[in-house]
N, C-alpha and C positions, 0 to 999 in steps of 0.2 A: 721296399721300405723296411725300415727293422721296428720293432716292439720293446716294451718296457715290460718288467712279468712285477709284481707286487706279493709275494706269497703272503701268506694265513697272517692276517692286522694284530685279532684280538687289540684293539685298545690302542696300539702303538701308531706311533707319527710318522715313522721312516718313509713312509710314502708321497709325504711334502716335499721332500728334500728331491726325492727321486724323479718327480715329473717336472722338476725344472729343470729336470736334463733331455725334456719331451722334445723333439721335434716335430713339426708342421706336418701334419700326416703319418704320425706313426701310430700305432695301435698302443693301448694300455691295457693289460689284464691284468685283474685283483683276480686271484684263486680262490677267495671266500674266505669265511672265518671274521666276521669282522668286528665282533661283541665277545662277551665269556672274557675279560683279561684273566688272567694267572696270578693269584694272589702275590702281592707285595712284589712286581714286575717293575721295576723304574724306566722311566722310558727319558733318555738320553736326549732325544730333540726337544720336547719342553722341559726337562729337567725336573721331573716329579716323578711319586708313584700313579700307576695307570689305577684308575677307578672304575667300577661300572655306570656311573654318571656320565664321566670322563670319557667311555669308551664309546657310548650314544653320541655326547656330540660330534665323537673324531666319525662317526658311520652317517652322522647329518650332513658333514663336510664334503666327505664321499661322494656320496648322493649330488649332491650340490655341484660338485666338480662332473661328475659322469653328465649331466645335466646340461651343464653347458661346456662341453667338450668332448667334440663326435670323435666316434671311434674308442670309445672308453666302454671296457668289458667288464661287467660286475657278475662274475659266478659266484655261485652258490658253496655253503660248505653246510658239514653238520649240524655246525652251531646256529648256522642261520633256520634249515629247515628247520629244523624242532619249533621255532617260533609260530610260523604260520603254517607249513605243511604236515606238523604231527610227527615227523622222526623220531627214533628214540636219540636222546641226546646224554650226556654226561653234568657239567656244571652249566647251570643254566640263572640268567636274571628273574629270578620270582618279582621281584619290587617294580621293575619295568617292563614286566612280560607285554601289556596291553599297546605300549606306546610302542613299543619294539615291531610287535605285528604291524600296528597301524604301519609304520615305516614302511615293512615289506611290500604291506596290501596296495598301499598308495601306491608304488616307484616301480609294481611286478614290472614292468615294460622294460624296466632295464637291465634286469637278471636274466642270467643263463643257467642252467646245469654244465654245459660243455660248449666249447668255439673248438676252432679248428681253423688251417689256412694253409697252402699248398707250398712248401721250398722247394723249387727245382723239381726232383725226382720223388719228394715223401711228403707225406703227409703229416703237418706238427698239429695235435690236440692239446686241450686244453681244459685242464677238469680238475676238483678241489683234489680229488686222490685218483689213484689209476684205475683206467676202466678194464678189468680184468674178464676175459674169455667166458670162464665159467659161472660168470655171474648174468652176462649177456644170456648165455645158452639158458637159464634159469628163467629167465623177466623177458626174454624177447627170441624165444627156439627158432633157429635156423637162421637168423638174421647174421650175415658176417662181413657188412660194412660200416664201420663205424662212424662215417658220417650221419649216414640215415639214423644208423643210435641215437649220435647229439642233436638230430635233426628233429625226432620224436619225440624226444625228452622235451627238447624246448617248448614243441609244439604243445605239447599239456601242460608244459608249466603254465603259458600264455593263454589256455584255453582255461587256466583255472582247473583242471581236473587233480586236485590235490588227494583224492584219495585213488584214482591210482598212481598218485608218485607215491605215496605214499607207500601202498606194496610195493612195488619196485625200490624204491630207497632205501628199506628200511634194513636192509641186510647186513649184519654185523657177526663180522667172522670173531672166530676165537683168537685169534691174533691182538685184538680190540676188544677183547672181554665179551665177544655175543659170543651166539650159539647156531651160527650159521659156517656154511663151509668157506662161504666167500662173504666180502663185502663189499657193498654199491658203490658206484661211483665218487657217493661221497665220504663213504667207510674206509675201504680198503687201504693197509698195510701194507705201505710198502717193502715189510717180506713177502706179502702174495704177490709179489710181482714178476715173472718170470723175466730172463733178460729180454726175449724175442717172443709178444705177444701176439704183435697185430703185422701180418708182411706190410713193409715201405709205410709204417708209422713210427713218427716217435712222440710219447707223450710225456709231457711237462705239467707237472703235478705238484703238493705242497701235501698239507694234511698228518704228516709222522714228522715231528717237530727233533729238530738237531741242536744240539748245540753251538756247534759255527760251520759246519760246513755241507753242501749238500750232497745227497746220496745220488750217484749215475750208476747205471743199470746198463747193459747194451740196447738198447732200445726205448730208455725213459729218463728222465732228469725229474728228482724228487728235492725241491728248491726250499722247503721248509726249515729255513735260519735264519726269520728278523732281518734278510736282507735285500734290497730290491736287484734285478738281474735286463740284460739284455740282450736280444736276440736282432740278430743281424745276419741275415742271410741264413749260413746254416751257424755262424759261429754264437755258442751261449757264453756269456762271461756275467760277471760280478759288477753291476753298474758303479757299485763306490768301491775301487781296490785301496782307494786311498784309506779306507778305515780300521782294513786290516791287512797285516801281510799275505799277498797273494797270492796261494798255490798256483802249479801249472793245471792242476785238474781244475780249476774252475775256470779253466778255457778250452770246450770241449767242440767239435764238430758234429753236427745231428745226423750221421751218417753211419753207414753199416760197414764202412771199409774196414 
C-alpha cells in the first residue's frame, strides 16, 4: 500500500488538500513541527497570514483527524518537544505554552519519535530529521539497529520518561547553532548527513526547511518544502505536481542501484 509524508506544518493548511488524495489503507505521516509559524508566512489554502492562534487550531484539527483515522502517524519535531519534554528550542509560543502542553499531554498516544516500514529489500524510516550514527553511538553505545532505536525511543515516550528523552534529544550540533558534535533525531542537519548511514536503509526526513525543493542524499530524502509527497512502493514523488513545475528529481527510487 503506499503512504502520504506531510513534512514540518508550522501553522500551514497544505495538509487538507493532501489527504483527500488518501486512499482506504494507506499510512499518513506528519514529520512534526506543527506550531512555531514563521513570521508574516501567508498560507495559500485559507488565504491569510498564518498566526500562532491560527496555528493551535490547524494542530487541534490534526489531532482530531489522526483520532479518527487509523493509520495516521504524528511524529514528533523540535518544536513540539520543547513544549512538554523540555528540548532546547528556538522560537517558541510564550502566550500559549500551557494549552499547547496540555495538547501534547492529553493525545501522547498518538505521537511518535520515529516509524519505519519494510519496502521489498530496505528499510524506509521515518523521523523529524536524520538519525545520524554518531549520535546513536553517543545516547544508545553499541546499539546498530535502527528499528530497536525508534522502538525505544517510542517506548519512553509512552512510558512518560521525559527526562531521559530529554538527554538523549537534546543534542544540537554546530550546524544548528548548538555545541554539540551531532544532533538528535530531531536536530540534525541535514549537512550531518552522510550519503550511506544505515546498510539497506533509507530515511525520509523534513527538519532543514528549502525553499521549493527537497534535498536527496544516496540513502535519505530530506522533504522539508511546504509540500505534501507520496511514496508508493519504492517510488517517492511530489503528491500536487500540479502546483508547481515538476522536476525529474522529484521522482526518485528508495534504492541503492
Amino acid at each position: 500500500r503506499s503512504m502520504i509524508i506531510i513534512p514540518d506544518v508550522h501553522g500551514r493548511s497544505y495538509w487538507k488538500e493532501a489527504v483527500t488524495k488518501r486512499k482506504s489503507g494507506d499510512d499518513l505521516v506528519f514529520l512534526g513541527d506543527y506550531l512555531d509559524p514563521y513570521h508574516y508566512e501567508f498560507d495559500p489554502i485559507v488565504g491569510n497570514y498564518i498566526t500562532e492562534k491560527g496555528a493551535i487550531e490547524n494542530f487541534k484539527e490534526i489531532i482530531e483527524y489522526a483520532r479518527k483515522n487509523p493509520n495516521t502517524i504524528l511524529l514528533l519535531g523540535n518544536h513540539d518537544a520543547e513544549y512538554f519534554i523540555g528540548t532546547p528550542g528556538s522560537r517558541m509560543d510564550f502566550e500559549h505554552e500551557a494549552e499547547i502542553r496540555e495538547l501534547f499531554e492529553n493525545n501522547l498516544d498518538l505521537f511518535r519519535l520515529g516509524y519505519y516500514k519494510d519496502v521489498d529489500n530496505i528499510t524506509v524510516t521515518f523521523s523529524h530529521s536524520g538519525i545520524v550514527r554518531s549520535w546513536v553511538n553517543g545516547v544508545m553505545p553499541g546499539e546498530e539497529d535502527i528499528k530497536k532505536i525508534i522502538d525505544n525511543l517510542n517506548s519512553l515516550l509512552h512510558q512518560g520518561d521525559f527526562q531521559e528523552l530529554r538527554k538523549m534529544l537534546s543534542h544540537v550540533s554546530y550546524a544548528r547553532g548548538g555545541w554539540c558534535s551531532y544532533g538528535s533525531m530531531i536536530w540534525s542537519d541535514v549537512r550531518e548527513m552522510p550519503d550511506y548511514e544505515w546498510l539497506g536503509v533509507h530515511q525520509i526526513f523534513g527538519h532543514t526547511q528549502q525553499p521549493e525543493f527537497p534535498v536527496f542524499g544516496g540513502a535519505y530524502s530530506m522533504l522539508d518544502c511546504r509540500r505534501a509527497f507520496k511514496l508508493d512502493g519504492k517510488q517517492l514523488s511530489l503528491l500536487f505536481p500540479e502546483y508547481v513545475q515538476e522536476p525529474e528529481s522529484f521522482r526518485r527510487s528508495l534504492s541503492y542501484e
